[in-house]
N, C-alpha and C positions, 0 to 999 in steps of 0.2 A: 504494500500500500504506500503511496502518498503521504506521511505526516508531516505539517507543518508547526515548527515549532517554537510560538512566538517565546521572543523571551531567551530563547534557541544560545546564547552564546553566553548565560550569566551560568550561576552554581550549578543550579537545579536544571534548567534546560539542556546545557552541554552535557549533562552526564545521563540527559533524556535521549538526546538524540543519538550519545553515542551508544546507547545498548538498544534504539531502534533499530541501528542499523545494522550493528552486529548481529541483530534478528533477520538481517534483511530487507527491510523497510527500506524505500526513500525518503528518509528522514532529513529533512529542510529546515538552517536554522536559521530566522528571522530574527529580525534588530534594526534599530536606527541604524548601525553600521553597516547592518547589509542591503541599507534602501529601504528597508520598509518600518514605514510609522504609525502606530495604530492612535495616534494623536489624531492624526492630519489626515488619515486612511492612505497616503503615499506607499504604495510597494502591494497593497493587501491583493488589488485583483489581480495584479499577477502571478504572485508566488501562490495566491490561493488554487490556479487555473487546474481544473483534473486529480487534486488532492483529495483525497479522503476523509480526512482524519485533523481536525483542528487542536493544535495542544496551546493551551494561554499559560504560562510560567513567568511572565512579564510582571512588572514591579516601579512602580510609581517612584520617579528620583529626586521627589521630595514628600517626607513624611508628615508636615504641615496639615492641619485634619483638612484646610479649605484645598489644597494641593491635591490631597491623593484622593479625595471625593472625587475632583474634576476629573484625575486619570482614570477611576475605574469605571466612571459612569461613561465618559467620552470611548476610550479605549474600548471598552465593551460592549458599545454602541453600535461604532464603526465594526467593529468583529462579528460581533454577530448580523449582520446586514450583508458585510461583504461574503461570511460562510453562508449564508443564504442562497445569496444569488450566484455562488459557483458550488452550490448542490452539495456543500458538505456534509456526508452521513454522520458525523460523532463530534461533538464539542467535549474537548476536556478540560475544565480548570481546575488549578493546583489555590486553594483556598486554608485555610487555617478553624482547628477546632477552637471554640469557646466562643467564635466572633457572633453569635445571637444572643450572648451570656453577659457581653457587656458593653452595651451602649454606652459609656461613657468615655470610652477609649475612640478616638477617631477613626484611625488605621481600621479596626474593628469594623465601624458602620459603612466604612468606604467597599470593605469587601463582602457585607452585607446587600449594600447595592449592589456588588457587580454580580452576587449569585441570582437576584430577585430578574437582572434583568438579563442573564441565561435562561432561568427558566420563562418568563415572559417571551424570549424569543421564539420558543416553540423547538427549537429543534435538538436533538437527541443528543443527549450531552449527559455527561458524568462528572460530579463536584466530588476532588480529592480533598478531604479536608485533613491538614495532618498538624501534629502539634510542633513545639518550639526546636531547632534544630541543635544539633550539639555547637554546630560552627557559628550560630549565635551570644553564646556567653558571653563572651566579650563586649558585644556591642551592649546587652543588657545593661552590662554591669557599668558601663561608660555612661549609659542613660538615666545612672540612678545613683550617681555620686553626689552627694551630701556634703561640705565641710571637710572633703577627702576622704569620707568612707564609703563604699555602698550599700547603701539602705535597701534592701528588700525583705518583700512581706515571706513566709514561708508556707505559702499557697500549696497544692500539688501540679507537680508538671510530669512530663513523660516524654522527656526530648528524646530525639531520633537523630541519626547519620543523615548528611543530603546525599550521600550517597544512595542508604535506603527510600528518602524522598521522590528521589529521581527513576529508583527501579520498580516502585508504586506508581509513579505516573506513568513509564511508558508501558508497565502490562494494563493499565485502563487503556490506553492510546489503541494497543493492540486488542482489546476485548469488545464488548456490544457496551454499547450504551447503557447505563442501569437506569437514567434519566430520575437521579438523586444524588445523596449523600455515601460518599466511601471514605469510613474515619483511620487514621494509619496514626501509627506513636510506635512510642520506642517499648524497649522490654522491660522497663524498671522506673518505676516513678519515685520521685524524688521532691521535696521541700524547692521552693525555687532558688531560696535564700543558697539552701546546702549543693544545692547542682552549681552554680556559678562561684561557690567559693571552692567549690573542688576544683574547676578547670582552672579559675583563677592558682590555687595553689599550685597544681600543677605548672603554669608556664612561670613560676617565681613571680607572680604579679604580688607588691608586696601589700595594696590595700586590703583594709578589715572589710570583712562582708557581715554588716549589720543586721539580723534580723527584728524586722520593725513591722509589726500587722497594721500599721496607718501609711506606709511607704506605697508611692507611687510605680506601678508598670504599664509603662509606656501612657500617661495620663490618669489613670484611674486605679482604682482598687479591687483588685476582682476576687470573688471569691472563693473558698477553700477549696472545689472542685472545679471551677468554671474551666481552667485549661487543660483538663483532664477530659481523657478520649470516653467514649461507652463501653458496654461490654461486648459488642459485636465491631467493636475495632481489628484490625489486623496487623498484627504485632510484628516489627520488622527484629530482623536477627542482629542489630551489634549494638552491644555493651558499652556504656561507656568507658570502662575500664580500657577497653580493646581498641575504641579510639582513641582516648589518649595516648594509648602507645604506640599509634601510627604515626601521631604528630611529631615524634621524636626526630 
Protein backbone atom coordinates (compact mmCIF):
# COMPACT_ATOMS: atom_id res chain seq x y z
CA UNK A 1 0.00 0.00 0.00
CA UNK A 2 0.59 3.76 -0.30
CA UNK A 3 1.08 5.31 3.40
CA UNK A 4 1.57 8.66 3.75
CA UNK A 5 3.18 9.87 6.44
CA UNK A 6 2.40 13.38 7.75
CA UNK A 7 4.69 14.24 10.23
CA UNK A 8 6.96 11.46 8.40
CA UNK A 9 10.56 12.93 9.20
CA UNK A 10 10.02 13.88 13.22
CA UNK A 11 10.42 10.84 16.26
CA UNK A 12 7.45 9.13 15.90
CA UNK A 13 6.95 9.33 12.08
CA UNK A 14 10.50 8.22 10.82
CA UNK A 15 10.58 5.35 12.81
CA UNK A 16 6.73 4.94 11.38
CA UNK A 17 7.71 4.98 8.15
CA UNK A 18 10.77 3.17 8.55
CA UNK A 19 9.11 -0.33 9.75
CA UNK A 20 6.36 0.45 6.98
CA UNK A 21 8.54 -0.06 4.65
CA UNK A 22 10.58 -2.74 5.98
CA UNK A 23 6.90 -4.30 5.71
CA UNK A 24 6.86 -3.38 2.22
CA UNK A 25 4.61 -0.46 2.03
CA UNK A 26 5.34 2.76 0.08
CA UNK A 27 5.75 4.56 2.93
CA UNK A 28 5.88 8.44 2.19
CA UNK A 29 7.30 10.88 4.57
CA UNK A 30 5.70 14.30 4.56
CA UNK A 31 6.86 17.66 6.07
CA UNK A 32 7.29 21.29 5.52
CA UNK A 33 10.74 20.18 4.32
CA UNK A 34 9.41 17.86 1.83
CA UNK A 35 6.97 20.55 0.35
CA UNK A 36 4.10 19.72 1.98
CA UNK A 37 2.07 21.89 4.52
CA UNK A 38 -0.85 20.85 6.13
CA UNK A 39 -1.10 24.74 7.40
CA UNK A 40 -1.43 26.11 3.88
CA UNK A 41 -2.64 22.56 2.20
CA UNK A 42 0.61 23.01 -0.12
CA UNK A 43 2.18 19.56 -1.05
CA UNK A 44 -1.33 17.46 0.21
CA UNK A 45 -2.95 16.65 -3.37
CA UNK A 46 -0.07 15.54 -4.59
CA UNK A 47 1.72 13.32 -2.28
CA UNK A 48 -1.88 12.28 -1.21
CA UNK A 49 -2.47 11.09 -5.21
CA UNK A 50 -3.22 6.94 -5.22
CA UNK A 51 -2.39 6.56 -1.44
CA UNK A 52 -4.06 4.43 0.77
CA UNK A 53 -3.59 4.92 3.94
CA UNK A 54 -3.31 8.49 5.69
CA UNK A 55 -0.85 8.59 8.86
CA UNK A 56 -1.15 12.23 10.83
CA UNK A 57 2.11 12.06 13.57
CA UNK A 58 2.58 15.95 13.00
CA UNK A 59 2.85 18.23 15.83
CA UNK A 60 2.19 21.95 16.36
CA UNK A 61 5.68 24.06 16.62
CA UNK A 62 4.27 26.10 19.14
CA UNK A 63 2.70 24.85 22.20
CA UNK A 64 0.87 28.30 23.10
CA UNK A 65 -2.96 26.99 23.96
CA UNK A 66 -4.05 29.82 21.11
CA UNK A 67 -1.07 28.39 18.70
CA UNK A 68 -1.64 24.78 18.75
CA UNK A 69 -5.61 25.08 18.62
CA UNK A 70 -5.12 26.90 15.30
CA UNK A 71 -2.77 23.92 14.04
CA UNK A 72 -4.81 21.09 14.81
CA UNK A 73 -8.10 22.55 13.87
CA UNK A 74 -6.44 24.10 10.56
CA UNK A 75 -4.02 21.17 9.82
CA UNK A 76 -6.87 18.76 10.28
CA UNK A 77 -9.19 20.44 8.34
CA UNK A 78 -7.07 20.66 5.21
CA UNK A 79 -6.23 16.76 5.94
CA UNK A 80 -9.05 15.47 6.03
CA UNK A 81 -10.62 17.27 2.95
CA UNK A 82 -7.64 16.76 0.82
CA UNK A 83 -7.91 12.55 2.08
CA UNK A 84 -11.25 12.82 0.96
CA UNK A 85 -11.02 13.89 -2.37
CA UNK A 86 -8.05 11.57 -3.26
CA UNK A 87 -10.28 8.49 -1.98
CA UNK A 88 -8.37 7.69 1.19
CA UNK A 89 -9.53 4.38 2.78
CA UNK A 90 -7.97 4.63 6.52
CA UNK A 91 -7.12 7.80 8.56
CA UNK A 92 -4.77 7.28 11.27
CA UNK A 93 -3.83 9.78 14.08
CA UNK A 94 -1.39 9.21 16.73
CA UNK A 95 -3.28 11.24 19.65
CA UNK A 96 -2.40 11.13 23.53
CA UNK A 97 -4.57 9.35 26.57
CA UNK A 98 -6.19 11.54 29.26
CA UNK A 99 -6.73 14.43 26.64
CA UNK A 100 -10.90 14.38 27.49
CA UNK A 101 -9.66 14.05 31.21
CA UNK A 102 -8.47 17.43 31.39
CA UNK A 103 -9.66 20.40 29.89
CA UNK A 104 -7.64 22.79 31.60
CA UNK A 105 -4.44 21.82 29.88
CA UNK A 106 -4.44 23.55 26.23
CA UNK A 107 -2.31 21.02 24.25
CA UNK A 108 -5.13 18.77 25.61
CA UNK A 109 -8.33 20.41 24.00
CA UNK A 110 -6.25 21.39 20.80
CA UNK A 111 -6.12 17.56 20.40
CA UNK A 112 -9.49 17.11 21.48
CA UNK A 113 -10.58 19.16 18.44
CA UNK A 114 -8.44 17.41 16.17
CA UNK A 115 -10.02 13.81 17.02
CA UNK A 116 -13.87 15.58 17.01
CA UNK A 117 -13.06 16.65 13.74
CA UNK A 118 -11.65 13.19 12.27
CA UNK A 119 -14.47 11.69 13.22
CA UNK A 120 -16.99 14.53 11.97
CA UNK A 121 -15.13 13.89 8.71
CA UNK A 122 -16.67 10.72 8.05
CA UNK A 123 -14.03 8.61 6.97
CA UNK A 124 -12.55 5.51 8.30
CA UNK A 125 -9.91 6.26 10.55
CA UNK A 126 -8.24 4.89 13.71
CA UNK A 127 -7.34 7.26 16.91
CA UNK A 128 -3.98 5.85 18.46
CA UNK A 129 -4.08 7.22 21.75
CA UNK A 130 -0.80 6.45 23.65
CA UNK A 131 0.53 7.91 26.93
CA UNK A 132 3.75 10.00 27.94
CA UNK A 133 6.89 8.99 26.02
CA UNK A 134 10.09 7.93 27.80
CA UNK A 135 12.20 10.53 25.49
CA UNK A 136 9.93 13.03 27.00
CA UNK A 137 11.22 13.41 30.76
CA UNK A 138 13.40 15.88 30.19
CA UNK A 139 11.21 18.34 28.58
CA UNK A 140 8.75 17.75 31.59
CA UNK A 141 10.94 18.34 33.81
CA UNK A 142 12.27 21.76 32.07
CA UNK A 143 8.53 22.65 32.06
CA UNK A 144 8.13 22.49 35.77
CA UNK A 145 11.19 24.07 37.21
CA UNK A 146 10.36 26.11 40.36
CA UNK A 147 13.12 28.35 42.17
CA UNK A 148 15.41 25.59 40.54
CA UNK A 149 13.68 22.60 41.44
CA UNK A 150 11.10 20.47 39.62
CA UNK A 151 7.94 20.49 41.14
CA UNK A 152 5.64 17.66 40.06
CA UNK A 153 2.55 16.27 41.38
CA UNK A 154 2.85 12.34 41.75
CA UNK A 155 -0.05 11.43 39.48
CA UNK A 156 0.18 7.95 37.64
CA UNK A 157 1.68 7.68 34.22
CA UNK A 158 2.60 4.65 32.17
CA UNK A 159 5.24 6.04 29.62
CA UNK A 160 6.34 4.12 26.71
CA UNK A 161 9.54 3.88 24.11
CA UNK A 162 8.78 6.10 20.69
CA UNK A 163 10.06 3.41 19.45
CA UNK A 164 7.17 1.22 20.73
CA UNK A 165 4.88 4.46 19.74
CA UNK A 166 5.92 4.26 16.36
CA UNK A 167 5.57 0.40 15.89
CA UNK A 168 1.73 0.95 17.33
CA UNK A 169 1.20 3.34 14.74
CA UNK A 170 2.38 1.61 11.76
CA UNK A 171 0.42 -1.80 12.48
CA UNK A 172 -2.82 0.47 12.63
CA UNK A 173 -1.55 2.03 9.39
CA UNK A 174 -1.31 -1.58 8.12
CA UNK A 175 -4.72 -2.89 9.76
CA UNK A 176 -8.64 -1.92 8.94
CA UNK A 177 -9.83 0.99 10.31
CA UNK A 178 -11.49 0.31 13.91
CA UNK A 179 -13.18 3.93 13.39
CA UNK A 180 -12.26 4.71 17.24
CA UNK A 181 -10.14 4.69 20.06
CA UNK A 182 -6.78 2.30 20.24
CA UNK A 183 -5.09 3.13 23.94
CA UNK A 184 -1.16 1.91 23.92
CA UNK A 185 1.32 2.68 27.30
CA UNK A 186 4.05 1.36 28.49
CA UNK A 187 4.46 -1.85 30.84
CA UNK A 188 4.88 -0.35 34.30
CA UNK A 189 3.27 2.65 35.69
CA UNK A 190 4.84 5.00 37.73
CA UNK A 191 4.33 8.27 40.02
CA UNK A 192 5.12 11.00 37.57
CA UNK A 193 7.20 12.91 40.09
CA UNK A 194 9.31 9.39 40.51
CA UNK A 195 9.55 8.45 36.59
CA UNK A 196 11.31 11.96 35.77
CA UNK A 197 13.42 11.98 38.70
CA UNK A 198 14.67 8.54 37.69
CA UNK A 199 15.71 9.56 34.08
CA UNK A 200 16.74 12.77 35.43
CA UNK A 201 19.07 10.71 37.89
CA UNK A 202 20.16 8.73 35.53
CA UNK A 203 21.79 11.29 32.94
CA UNK A 204 23.54 13.11 36.31
CA UNK A 205 20.89 15.94 35.98
CA UNK A 206 21.74 17.35 39.40
CA UNK A 207 18.00 19.06 40.02
CA UNK A 208 15.69 17.81 43.03
CA UNK A 209 12.50 16.58 41.62
CA UNK A 210 9.82 17.87 44.15
CA UNK A 211 6.84 16.01 44.76
CA UNK A 212 4.08 18.71 45.17
CA UNK A 213 0.06 17.42 44.42
CA UNK A 214 -0.66 21.53 43.62
CA UNK A 215 2.35 21.58 40.90
CA UNK A 216 1.40 22.27 37.52
CA UNK A 217 1.66 19.67 34.18
CA UNK A 218 1.93 21.23 31.33
CA UNK A 219 -0.84 24.01 32.72
CA UNK A 220 -3.09 22.26 34.80
CA UNK A 221 -3.44 19.74 37.56
CA UNK A 222 -4.63 16.50 36.58
CA UNK A 223 -5.77 13.84 38.32
CA UNK A 224 -4.45 10.80 40.03
CA UNK A 225 -5.57 8.57 37.11
CA UNK A 226 -6.24 10.95 34.34
CA UNK A 227 -2.82 9.85 32.32
CA UNK A 228 -3.24 6.51 32.83
CA UNK A 229 -4.33 4.16 29.91
CA UNK A 230 -7.68 1.51 30.48
CA UNK A 231 -7.61 -1.92 30.97
CA UNK A 232 -8.07 -2.86 27.29
CA UNK A 233 -4.92 -0.83 26.43
CA UNK A 234 -2.13 -2.71 24.76
CA UNK A 235 0.84 -2.98 26.50
CA UNK A 236 4.20 -2.33 24.49
CA UNK A 237 7.38 -4.46 25.52
CA UNK A 238 10.27 -2.06 26.80
CA UNK A 239 11.06 -1.27 30.26
CA UNK A 240 12.37 1.60 31.36
CA UNK A 241 15.18 0.13 32.86
CA UNK A 242 16.11 -1.27 29.37
CA UNK A 243 15.85 2.06 27.84
CA UNK A 244 17.81 3.78 29.94
CA UNK A 245 20.50 1.53 29.17
CA UNK A 246 20.30 2.09 25.41
CA UNK A 247 20.94 5.68 26.07
CA UNK A 248 24.21 4.86 27.29
Amino acid sequence: MKIVVIGGTGLIGSGVVRQLTEAGHEAVAAAPSTGVNTLTGEGLKEVLRDAQVLVDVSNSPSFADDDVMDFFVTSTGNLTEAAREAGVGHYVALSIIGIDRSPEIGYYRAKVAQETAIRGAGLPHTIVRATQFFEFAGAIADTSVVDGAVRLPGVGVQPMAAVDVSTAVARAAAGDPVNGVVEIAGPEAFGLDEWVRRVLAFRGDPRQVITDPDALFYGGVPGQSVLLPGPDARLAQTRLDAWLAAQK
